[in-house]
GUKEBA-779539 format. One record per residue (C-alpha): residue number from 0; residue in three letters; z, x, y. Coordinates in steps of 0.25 Angstrom, whole numbers, plus 5000, padded with zeros to 4 digits. Last residue first. Example, Ala and Ser with C-alpha at 12.3 -4.5 7.8 and 13.67 -1.06 7.14 Angstrom:
REM residues 2
ATOM; num; residuo; Z; X; Y
ATOM; 1; SER; 5029; 5055; 4996
ATOM; 0; ALA; 5031; 5049; 4982
REM end
This chain:
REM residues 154
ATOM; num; residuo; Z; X; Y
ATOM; 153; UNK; 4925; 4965; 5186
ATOM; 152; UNK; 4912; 4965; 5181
ATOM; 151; UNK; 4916; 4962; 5165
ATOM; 150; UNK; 4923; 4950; 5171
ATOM; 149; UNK; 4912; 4944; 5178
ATOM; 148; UNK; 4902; 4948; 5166
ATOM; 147; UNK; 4911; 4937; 5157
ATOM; 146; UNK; 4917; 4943; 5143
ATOM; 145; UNK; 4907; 4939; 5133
ATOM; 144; UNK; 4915; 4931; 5123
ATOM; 143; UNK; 4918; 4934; 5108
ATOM; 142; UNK; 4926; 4921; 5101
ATOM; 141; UNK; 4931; 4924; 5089
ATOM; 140; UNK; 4936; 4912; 5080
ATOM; 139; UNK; 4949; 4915; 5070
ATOM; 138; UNK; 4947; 4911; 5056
ATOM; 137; UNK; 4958; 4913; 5049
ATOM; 136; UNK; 4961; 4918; 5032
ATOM; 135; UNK; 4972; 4916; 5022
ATOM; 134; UNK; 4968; 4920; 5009
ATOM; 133; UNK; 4972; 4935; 5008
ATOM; 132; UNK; 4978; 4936; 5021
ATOM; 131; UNK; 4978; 4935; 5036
ATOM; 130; UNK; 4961; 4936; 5036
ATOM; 129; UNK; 4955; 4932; 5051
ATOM; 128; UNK; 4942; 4926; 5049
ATOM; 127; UNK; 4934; 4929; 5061
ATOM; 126; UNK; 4925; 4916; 5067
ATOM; 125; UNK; 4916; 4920; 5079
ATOM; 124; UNK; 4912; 4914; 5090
ATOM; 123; UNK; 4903; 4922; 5098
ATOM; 122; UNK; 4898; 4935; 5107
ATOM; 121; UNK; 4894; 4948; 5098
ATOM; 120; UNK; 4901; 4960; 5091
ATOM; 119; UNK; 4909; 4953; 5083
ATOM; 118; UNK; 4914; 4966; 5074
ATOM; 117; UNK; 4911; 4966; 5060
ATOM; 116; UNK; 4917; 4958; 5048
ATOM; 115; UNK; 4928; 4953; 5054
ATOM; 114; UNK; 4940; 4949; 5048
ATOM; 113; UNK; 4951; 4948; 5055
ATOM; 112; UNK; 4965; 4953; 5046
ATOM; 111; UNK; 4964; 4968; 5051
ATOM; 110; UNK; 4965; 4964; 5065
ATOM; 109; UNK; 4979; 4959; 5061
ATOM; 108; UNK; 4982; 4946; 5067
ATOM; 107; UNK; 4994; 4942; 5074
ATOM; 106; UNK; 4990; 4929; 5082
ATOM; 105; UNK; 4997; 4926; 5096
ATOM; 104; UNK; 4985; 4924; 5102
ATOM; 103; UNK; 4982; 4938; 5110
ATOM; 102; UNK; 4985; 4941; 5094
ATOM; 101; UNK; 4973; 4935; 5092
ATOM; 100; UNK; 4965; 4941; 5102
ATOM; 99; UNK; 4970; 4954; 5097
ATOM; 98; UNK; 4966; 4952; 5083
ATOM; 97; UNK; 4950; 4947; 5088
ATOM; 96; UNK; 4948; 4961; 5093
ATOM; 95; UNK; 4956; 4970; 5083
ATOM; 94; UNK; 4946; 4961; 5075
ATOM; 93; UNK; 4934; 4966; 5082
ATOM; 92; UNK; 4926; 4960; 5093
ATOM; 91; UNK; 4914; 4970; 5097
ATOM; 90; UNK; 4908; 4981; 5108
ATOM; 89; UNK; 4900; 4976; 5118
ATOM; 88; UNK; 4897; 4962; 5114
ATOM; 87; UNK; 4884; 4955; 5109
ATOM; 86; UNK; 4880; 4942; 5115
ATOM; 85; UNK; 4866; 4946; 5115
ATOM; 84; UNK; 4869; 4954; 5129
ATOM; 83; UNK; 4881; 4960; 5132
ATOM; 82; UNK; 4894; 4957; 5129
ATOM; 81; UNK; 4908; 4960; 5133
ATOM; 80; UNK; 4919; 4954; 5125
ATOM; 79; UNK; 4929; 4943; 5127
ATOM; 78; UNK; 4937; 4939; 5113
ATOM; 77; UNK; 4942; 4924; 5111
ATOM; 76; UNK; 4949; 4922; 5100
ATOM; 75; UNK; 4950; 4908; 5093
ATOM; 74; UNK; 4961; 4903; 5085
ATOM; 73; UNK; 4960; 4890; 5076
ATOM; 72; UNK; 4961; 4898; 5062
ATOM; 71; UNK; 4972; 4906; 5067
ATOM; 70; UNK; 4984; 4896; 5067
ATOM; 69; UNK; 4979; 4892; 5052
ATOM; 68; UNK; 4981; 4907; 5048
ATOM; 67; UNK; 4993; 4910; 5053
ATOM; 66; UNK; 5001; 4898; 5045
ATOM; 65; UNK; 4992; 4904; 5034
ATOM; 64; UNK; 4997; 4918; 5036
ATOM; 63; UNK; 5011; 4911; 5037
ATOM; 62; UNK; 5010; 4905; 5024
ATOM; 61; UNK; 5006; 4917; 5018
ATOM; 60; UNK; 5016; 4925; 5021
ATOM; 59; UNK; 5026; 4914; 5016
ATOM; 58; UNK; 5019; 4916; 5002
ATOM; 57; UNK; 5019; 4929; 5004
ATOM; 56; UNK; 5034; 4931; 5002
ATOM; 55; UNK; 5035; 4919; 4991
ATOM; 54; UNK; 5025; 4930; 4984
ATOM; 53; UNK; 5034; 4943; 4988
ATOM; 52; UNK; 5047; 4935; 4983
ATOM; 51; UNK; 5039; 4932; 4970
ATOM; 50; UNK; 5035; 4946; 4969
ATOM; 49; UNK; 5049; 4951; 4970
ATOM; 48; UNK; 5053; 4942; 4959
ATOM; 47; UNK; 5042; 4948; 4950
ATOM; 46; UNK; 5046; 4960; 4955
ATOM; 45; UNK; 5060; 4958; 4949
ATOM; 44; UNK; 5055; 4954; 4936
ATOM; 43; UNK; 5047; 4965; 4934
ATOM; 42; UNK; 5057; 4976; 4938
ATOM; 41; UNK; 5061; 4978; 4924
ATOM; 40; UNK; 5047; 4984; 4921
ATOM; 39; UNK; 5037; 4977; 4910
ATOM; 38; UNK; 5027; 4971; 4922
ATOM; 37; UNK; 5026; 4985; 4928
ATOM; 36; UNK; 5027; 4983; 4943
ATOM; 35; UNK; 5015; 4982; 4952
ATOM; 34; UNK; 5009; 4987; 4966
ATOM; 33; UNK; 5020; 4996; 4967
ATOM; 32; UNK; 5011; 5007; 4971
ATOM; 31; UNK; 5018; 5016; 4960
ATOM; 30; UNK; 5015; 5003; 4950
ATOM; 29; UNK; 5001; 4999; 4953
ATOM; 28; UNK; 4995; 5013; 4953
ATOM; 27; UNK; 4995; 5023; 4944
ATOM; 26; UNK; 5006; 5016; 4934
ATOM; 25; UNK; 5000; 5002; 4935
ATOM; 24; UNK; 4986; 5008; 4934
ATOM; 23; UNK; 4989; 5019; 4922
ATOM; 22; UNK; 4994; 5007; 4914
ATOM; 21; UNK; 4982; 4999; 4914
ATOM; 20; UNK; 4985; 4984; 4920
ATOM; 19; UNK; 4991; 4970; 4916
ATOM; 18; UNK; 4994; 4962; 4927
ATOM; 17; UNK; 5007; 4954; 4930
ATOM; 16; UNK; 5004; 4947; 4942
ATOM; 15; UNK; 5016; 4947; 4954
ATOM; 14; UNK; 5005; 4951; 4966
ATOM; 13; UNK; 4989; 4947; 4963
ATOM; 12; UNK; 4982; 4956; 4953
ATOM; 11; UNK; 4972; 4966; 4948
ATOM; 10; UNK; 4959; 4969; 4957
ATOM; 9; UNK; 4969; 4968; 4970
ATOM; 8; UNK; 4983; 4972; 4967
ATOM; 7; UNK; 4992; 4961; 4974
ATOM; 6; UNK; 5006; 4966; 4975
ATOM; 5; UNK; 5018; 4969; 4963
ATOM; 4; UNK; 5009; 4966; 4952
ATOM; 3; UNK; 5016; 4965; 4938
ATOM; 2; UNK; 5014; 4975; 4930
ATOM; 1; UNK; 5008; 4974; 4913
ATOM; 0; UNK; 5003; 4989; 4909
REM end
């Protein structure tokens, strides 16, 4: 059966492709989860429209994650933590960590867009990649500093 992709399906194609699939797959779940349209309806032509619509759409969403992106690339977070000895800290930085020191910035960043692969969990300079979409990317550097013991006393 021929559709026409109404959103990206991953392992089968990108939005406004007209694929050709099994009949029990665009019944069972492309079509009542309006993920595609069949490519013979009458509606194709006024999905294709809506696609173009949706693609100018993202276009301009795109454009402004960029814009986004270049202003994050030169940021630096500072984040204070206590630590003992071998520069390691008590506890670690997270990214609900490094997202509110960003939007201490001005910056809204999902936590869920900061990629870490584990927890710092000792002092330094670090470099996390902070993913706003598919293809656009920032690299935000992490600075993790012992808080000073004359704080920590009082």
């Amino acid at each position: 059966m021929k559709v026409i992709l109404s959103h990206d399906v991953p392992n089968l194609g990108k939005m406004g492709v007209t694929v050709n699939v099994a009949d029990g797959y665009a019944r069972n779940f492309l079509l009542p989860r309006k993920l595609a349209v069949g490519a013979n309806s009458a509606s194709a032509k006024q999905i294709e429209h809506e696609l173009r619509i949706i693609k100018k759409r993202e276009e301009k969403q795109r454009a402004v994650l960029m814009a986004e992106a270049k202003k994050l690339e030169g940021v630096t977070v500072e984040i204070k933590a206590r630590a003992g000895e071998e520069e390691k800290i008590f506890g670690s930085v997270t990214t609900a960590n490094i997202a509110e020191k960003l939007g201490e910035l001005g910056f809204t960043v999902d936590r869920k867009t900061i990629v870490l692969e584990e927890p710092i969990k000792s002092l330094g300079i670090f470099v996390v990649p902070v993913k706003l979409a598919s293809g656009i990317e920032a690299t935000v550097k992490v600075w993790v500093t012992a808080i000073e013991e004359e704080a920590v006393a009082e």
